[in-house]
C-alpha positions as a Markdown table, in Angstrom:
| # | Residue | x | y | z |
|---|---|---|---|---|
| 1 | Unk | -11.5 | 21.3 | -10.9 |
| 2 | Unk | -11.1 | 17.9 | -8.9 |
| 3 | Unk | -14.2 | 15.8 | -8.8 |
| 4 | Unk | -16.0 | 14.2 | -5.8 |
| 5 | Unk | -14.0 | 11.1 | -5.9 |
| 6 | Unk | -11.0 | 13.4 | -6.2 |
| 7 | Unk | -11.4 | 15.2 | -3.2 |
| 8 | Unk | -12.3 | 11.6 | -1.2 |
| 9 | Unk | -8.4 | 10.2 | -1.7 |
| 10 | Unk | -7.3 | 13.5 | -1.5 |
| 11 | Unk | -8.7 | 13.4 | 2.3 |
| 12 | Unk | -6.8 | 10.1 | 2.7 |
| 13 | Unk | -3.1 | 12.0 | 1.9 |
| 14 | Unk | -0.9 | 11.3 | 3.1 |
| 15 | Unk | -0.6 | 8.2 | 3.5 |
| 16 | Unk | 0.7 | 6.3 | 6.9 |
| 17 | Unk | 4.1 | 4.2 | 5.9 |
| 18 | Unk | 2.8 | 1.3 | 6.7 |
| 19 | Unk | -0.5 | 1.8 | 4.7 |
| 20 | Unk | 1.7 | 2.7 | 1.9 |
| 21 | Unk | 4.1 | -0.3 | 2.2 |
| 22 | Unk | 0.9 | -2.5 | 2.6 |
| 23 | Unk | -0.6 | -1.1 | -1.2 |
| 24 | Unk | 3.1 | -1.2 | -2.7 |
| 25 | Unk | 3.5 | -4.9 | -1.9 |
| 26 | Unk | -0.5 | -5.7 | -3.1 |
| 27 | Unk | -0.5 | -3.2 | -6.2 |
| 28 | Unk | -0.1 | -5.0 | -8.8 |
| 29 | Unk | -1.4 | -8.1 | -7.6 |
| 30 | Unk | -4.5 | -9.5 | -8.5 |
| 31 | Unk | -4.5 | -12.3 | -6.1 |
| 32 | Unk | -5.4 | -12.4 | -2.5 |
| 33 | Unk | -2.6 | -12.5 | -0.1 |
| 34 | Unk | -2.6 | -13.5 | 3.5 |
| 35 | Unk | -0.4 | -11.3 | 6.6 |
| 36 | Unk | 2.9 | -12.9 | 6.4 |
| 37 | Unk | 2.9 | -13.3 | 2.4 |
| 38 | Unk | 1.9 | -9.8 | 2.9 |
| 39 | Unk | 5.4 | -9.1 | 5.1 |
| 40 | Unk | 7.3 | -11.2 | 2.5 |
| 41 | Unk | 6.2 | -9.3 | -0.6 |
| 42 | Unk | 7.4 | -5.8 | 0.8 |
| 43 | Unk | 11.0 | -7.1 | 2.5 |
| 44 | Unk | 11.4 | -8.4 | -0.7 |
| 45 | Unk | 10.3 | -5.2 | -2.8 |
| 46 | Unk | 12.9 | -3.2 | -0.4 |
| 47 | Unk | 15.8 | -5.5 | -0.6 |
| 48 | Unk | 15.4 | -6.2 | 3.1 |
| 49 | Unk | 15.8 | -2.6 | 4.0 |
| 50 | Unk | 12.6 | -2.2 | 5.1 |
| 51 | Unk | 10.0 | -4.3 | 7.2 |
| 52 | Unk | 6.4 | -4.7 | 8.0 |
| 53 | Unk | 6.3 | -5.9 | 11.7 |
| 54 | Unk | 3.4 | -7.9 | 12.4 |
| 55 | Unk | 1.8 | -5.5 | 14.9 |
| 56 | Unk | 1.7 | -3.0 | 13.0 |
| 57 | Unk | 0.6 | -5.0 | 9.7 |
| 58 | Unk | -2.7 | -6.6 | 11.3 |
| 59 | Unk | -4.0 | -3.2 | 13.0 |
| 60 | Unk | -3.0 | -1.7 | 9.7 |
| 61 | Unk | -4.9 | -4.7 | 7.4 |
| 62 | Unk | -7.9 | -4.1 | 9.8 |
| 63 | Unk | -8.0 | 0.0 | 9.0 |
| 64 | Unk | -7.1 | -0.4 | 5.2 |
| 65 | Unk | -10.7 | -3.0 | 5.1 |
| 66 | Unk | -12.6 | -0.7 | 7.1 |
| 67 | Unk | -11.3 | 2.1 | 4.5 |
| 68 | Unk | -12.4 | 0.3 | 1.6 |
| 69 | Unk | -8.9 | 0.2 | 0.4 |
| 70 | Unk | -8.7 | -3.8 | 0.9 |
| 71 | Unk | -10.9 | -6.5 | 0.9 |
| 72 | Unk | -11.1 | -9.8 | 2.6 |
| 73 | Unk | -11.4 | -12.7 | 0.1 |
| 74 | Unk | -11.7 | -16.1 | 0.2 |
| 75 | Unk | -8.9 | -18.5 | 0.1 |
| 76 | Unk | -7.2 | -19.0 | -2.9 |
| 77 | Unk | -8.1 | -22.5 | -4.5 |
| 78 | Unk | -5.0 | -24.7 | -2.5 |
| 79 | Unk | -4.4 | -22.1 | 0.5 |
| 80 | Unk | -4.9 | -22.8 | 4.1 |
| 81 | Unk | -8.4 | -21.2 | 4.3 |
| 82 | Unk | -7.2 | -20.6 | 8.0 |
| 83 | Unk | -5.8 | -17.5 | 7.5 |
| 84 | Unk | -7.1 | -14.3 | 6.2 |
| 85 | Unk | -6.4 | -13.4 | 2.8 |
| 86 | Unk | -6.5 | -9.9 | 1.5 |
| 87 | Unk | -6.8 | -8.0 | -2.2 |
| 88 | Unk | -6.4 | -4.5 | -3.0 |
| 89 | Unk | -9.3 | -2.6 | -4.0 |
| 90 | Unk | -10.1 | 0.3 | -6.9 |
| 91 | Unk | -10.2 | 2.6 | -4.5 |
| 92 | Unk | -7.0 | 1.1 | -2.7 |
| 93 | Unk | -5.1 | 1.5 | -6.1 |
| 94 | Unk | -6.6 | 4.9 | -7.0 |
| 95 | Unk | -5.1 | 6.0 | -3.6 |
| 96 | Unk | -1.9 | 4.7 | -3.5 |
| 97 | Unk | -1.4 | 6.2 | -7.4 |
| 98 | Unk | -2.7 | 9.9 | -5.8 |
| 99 | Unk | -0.1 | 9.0 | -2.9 |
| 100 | Unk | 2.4 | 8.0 | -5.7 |
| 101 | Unk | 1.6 | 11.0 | -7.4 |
| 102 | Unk | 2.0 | 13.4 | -4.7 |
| 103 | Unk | 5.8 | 11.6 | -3.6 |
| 104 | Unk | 6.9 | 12.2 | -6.6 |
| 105 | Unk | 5.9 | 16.3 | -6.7 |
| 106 | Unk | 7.4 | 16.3 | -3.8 |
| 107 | Unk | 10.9 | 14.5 | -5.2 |
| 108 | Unk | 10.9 | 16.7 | -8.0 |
| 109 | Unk | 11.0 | 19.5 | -5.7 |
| 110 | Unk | 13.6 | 18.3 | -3.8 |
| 111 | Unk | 15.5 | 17.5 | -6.8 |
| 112 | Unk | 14.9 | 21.2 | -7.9 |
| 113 | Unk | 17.0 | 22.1 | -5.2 |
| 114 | Unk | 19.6 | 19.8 | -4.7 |
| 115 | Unk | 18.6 | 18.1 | -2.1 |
| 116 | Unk | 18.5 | 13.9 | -3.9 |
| 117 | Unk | 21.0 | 12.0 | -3.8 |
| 118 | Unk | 22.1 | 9.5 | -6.5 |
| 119 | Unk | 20.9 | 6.6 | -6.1 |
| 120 | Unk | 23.7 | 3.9 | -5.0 |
């Protein structure tokens, strides 16, 4: 039986990419991080194979507060308090595990049948 809280993130799945890439480069972060450090973090993460492009990140940044998934925070002690700085929430981590969760069922089916490569 799933409980209450359960059945909200499950609502959530799945996840947009770009919500997704925007949890993956906050996770495990307890600091605040503005847009562009934001960008930085995931190219990094991804070798450079894959991009957040500013569009996409702000409208996204906007949704994921609205969500409850980030919140806006106050500059870090140093940081141009110009820009807007952002942390991951509980409930931002509890959905991008439950996202995390349901790739990787997903993978294991594919994996079940043939169908992964190795990775290079």
């Amino acid at each position: 039986m799933t409980s209450p809280a359960q059945n909200d993130l499950a609502e959530l799945l799945p996840l947009s990419p770009p919500v997704y890439h925007v949890l993956l480069a906050l996770g495990d972060r307890d600091r605040a991080m503005h847009g562009y450090a934001i960008m930085q973090s995931f190219e990094e993460l991804t070798g450079g194979r894959e991009q957040l492009l500013p569009g996409t990140l702000y409208a996204t940044l906007r949704r994921m507060v609205e969500a409850g998934l980030l919140a806006e925070t106050d500059a870090p002690e140093g940081a141009d308090a110009r820009r807007r700085y952002y942390r991951v929430t509980e409930r931002g981590r509890a959905v991008a595990a439950a996202e995390s969760a349901r790739m990787r069922r997903l993978l294991e089916l594919a994996a079940a049948r043939d169908l992964v490569e190795e990775a290079p």
